[in-house]
C-alpha positions in Angstrom: -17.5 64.4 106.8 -17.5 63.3 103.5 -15.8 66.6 102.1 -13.1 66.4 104.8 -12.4 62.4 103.7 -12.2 63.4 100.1 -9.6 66.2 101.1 -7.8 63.8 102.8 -7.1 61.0 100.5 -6.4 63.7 97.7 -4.4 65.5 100.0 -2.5 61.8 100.5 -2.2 61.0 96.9 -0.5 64.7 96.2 2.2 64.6 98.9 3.0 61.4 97.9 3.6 62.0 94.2 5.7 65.1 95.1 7.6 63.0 97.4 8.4 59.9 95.1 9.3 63.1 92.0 11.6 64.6 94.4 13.5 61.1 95.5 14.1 60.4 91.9 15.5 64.1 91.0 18.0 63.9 93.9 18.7 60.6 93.4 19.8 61.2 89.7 21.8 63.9 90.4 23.5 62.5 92.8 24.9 59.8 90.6 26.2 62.6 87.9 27.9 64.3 90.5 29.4 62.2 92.6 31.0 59.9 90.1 34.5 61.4 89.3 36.3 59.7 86.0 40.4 58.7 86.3 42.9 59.5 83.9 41.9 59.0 80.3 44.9 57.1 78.7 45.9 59.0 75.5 48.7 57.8 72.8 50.6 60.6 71.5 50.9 61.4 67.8 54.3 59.5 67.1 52.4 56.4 69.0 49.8 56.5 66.7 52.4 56.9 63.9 54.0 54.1 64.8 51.1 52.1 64.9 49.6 53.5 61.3 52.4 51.8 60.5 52.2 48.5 61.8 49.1 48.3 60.9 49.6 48.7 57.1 52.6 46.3 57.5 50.2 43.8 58.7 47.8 45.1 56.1 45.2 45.8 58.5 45.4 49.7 57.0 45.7 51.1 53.7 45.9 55.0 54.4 48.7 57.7 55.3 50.8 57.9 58.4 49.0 60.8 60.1 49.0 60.8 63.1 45.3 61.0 64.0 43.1 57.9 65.7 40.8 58.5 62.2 37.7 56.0 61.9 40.0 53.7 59.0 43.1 53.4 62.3 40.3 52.6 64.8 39.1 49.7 61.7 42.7 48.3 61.3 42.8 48.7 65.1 40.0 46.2 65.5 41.5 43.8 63.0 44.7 44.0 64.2 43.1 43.6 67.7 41.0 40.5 66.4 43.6 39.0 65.1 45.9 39.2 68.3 43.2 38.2 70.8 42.7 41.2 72.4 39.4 43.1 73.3 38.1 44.9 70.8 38.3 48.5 71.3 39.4 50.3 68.0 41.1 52.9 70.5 45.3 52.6 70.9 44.8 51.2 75.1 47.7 50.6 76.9 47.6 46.7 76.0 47.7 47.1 72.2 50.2 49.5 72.1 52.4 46.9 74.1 51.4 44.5 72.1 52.7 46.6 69.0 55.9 46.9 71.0 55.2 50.9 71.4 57.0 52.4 74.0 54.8 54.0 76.6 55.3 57.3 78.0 56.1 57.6 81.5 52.8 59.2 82.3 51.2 56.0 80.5 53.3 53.6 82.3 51.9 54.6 85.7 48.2 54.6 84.8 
C-alpha cells in the first residue's frame, strides 16, 4: 500500500510539472506570434537632409549633411527635441519633422 501511495504522489508531482512547463511554452509563443507590428514611420534621405540642417542652424549638430539618422543626428535630435518640448526620441517621428516644418510624404501623412 505504501509502494502504490509513493507512486501516486510522484506520479502527481510529475504531471503537474509537465503541465505548468507546457502552459508557459504555449503561452510565450503565443504572445510572439500573435502580436503583429503597424507601419514603421521612416523619413526619407532629403527629410533627414533637411533636418541635418536645421539642426546645425540651431547648433544642435556639427557634422555633414548626409543623409543618414547617424548616432551625432539622433544627439542633435534629442537636443533639438529638448529644447522644443517634445519627447525625446533621437529618431526623425512624425511630430519633429513637423515641428522642423518638413514636409511629410503622403505615405507619412496617413500613418
Amino acid at each position: 500500500m505504501k509502494k502504490f501511495l509513493t507512486l501516486m504522489l510522484l506520479l502527481c508531482l510529475f504531471t503537474t510539472g509537465a503541465m505548468a512547463q507546457t502552459a508557459t511554452s504555449s503561452t510565450q509563443t503565443g504572445t510572439k506570434q500573435g502580436t503583429k507590428r503597424g507601419p514603421v514611420f521612416r523619413a526619407t534621405k532629403e527629410q533627414i537632409n533637411q533636418a541635418q540642417a536645421i539642426l546645425k542652424s540651431r547648433g544642435f549638430y556639427s557634422g555633414e549633411q548626409i543623409g543618414k539618422l547617424d548616432e551625432a543626428t539622433r544627439e542633435g535630435l534629442r537636443k533639438y527635441q529638448q529644447a522644443e518640448g517634445l519627447k525625446i526620441t533621437g529618431t526623425l517621428n512624425k511630430v519633429t519633422l513637423e515641428k522642423m516644418d518638413i514636409a511629410l510624404t503622403e505615405k507619412q501623412k496617413s500613418m
